[in-house]
N, C-alpha and C positions, 0 to 999 in steps of 0.2 A: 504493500500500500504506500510505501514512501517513493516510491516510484510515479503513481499517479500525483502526490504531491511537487515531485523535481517535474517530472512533463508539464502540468502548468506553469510554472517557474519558467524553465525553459523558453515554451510559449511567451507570455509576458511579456520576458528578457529580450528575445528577440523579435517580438513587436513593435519595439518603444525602438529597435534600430531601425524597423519599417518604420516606424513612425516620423522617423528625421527623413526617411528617404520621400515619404508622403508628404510633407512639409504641414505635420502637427502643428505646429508651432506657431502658423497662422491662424488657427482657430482660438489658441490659448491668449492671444495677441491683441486678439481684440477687442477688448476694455483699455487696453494698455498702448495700441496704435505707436509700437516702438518699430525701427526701423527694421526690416527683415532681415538683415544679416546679422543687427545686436538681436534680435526673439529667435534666431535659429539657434547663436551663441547661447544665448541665456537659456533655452529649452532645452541643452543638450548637456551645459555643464549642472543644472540642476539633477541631474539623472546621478551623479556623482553621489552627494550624499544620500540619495534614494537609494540604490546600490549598494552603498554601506550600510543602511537601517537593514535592510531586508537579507542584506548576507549575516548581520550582526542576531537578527533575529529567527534567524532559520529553526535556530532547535525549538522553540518555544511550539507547542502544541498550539495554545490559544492564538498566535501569530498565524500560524496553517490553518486553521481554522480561519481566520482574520479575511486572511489573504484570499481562502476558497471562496471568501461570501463577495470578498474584492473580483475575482474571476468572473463570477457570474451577473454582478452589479455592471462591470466594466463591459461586458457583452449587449448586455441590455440597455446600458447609453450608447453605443454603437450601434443597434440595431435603427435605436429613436433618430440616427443623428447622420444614417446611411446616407443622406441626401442632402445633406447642409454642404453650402460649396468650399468650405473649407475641407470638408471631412473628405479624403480620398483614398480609402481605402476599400476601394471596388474591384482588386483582380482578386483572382483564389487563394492569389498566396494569405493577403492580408487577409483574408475573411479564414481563410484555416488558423493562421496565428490565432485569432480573435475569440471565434468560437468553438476550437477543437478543446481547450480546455472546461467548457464547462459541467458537460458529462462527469468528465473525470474529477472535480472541482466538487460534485454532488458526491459522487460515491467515497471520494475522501472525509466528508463530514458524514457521511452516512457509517464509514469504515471505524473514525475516531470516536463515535456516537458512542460503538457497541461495545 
């Protein structure tokens, strides 16, 4: 079962580099209207201490827990937000990053439950 927890991980981890390649950071930008090359900078060194919290916090149960409810939360504003023109994450690749973990993401709190 710590398996289906690292494959969403995984997942995530390598979303958020599709995520720079889909230029996220336009969407997060926008309350904030800073120049697109300081909001790619700034969306990308932010992921830095992200990175560390979530490597820092791996072993924690309630974190895996945290994070599975985060997997399926984060799908579900993606879903809402498929067609917002910032949002570009329309080939297969990014929609499998997105959404292959949430099955797994279930049966992991389903798994830590029992």
């Amino acid at each position: 079962m710590h398996l289906l927890f690292l494959f969403n991980l995984a997942c995530i981890l390598t979303h958020e580099l599709d995520a720079i390649q889909q230029e996220e950071w336009r969407f997060f930008n926008m309350p904030f209207q800073l120049e697109d090359d300081t909001a790619y900078r700034l969306f990308t060194i932010l992921h830095v201490p992200l990175f560390i919290a979530i490597v820092w916090a791996l072993p924690s149960q309630n974190f895996q827990i945290g994070f599975d409810v985060f997997v399926i939360a984060h799908a579900i504003v993606h879903w809402i937000l498929r067609n917002h023109r910032y949002v570009n994450f329309n080939n297969p690749v990014s929609r499998l990053l997105i959404f292959a973990p949430v099955p797994t993401a279930i049966l992991h709190i389903i798994w830590l439950a029992l």
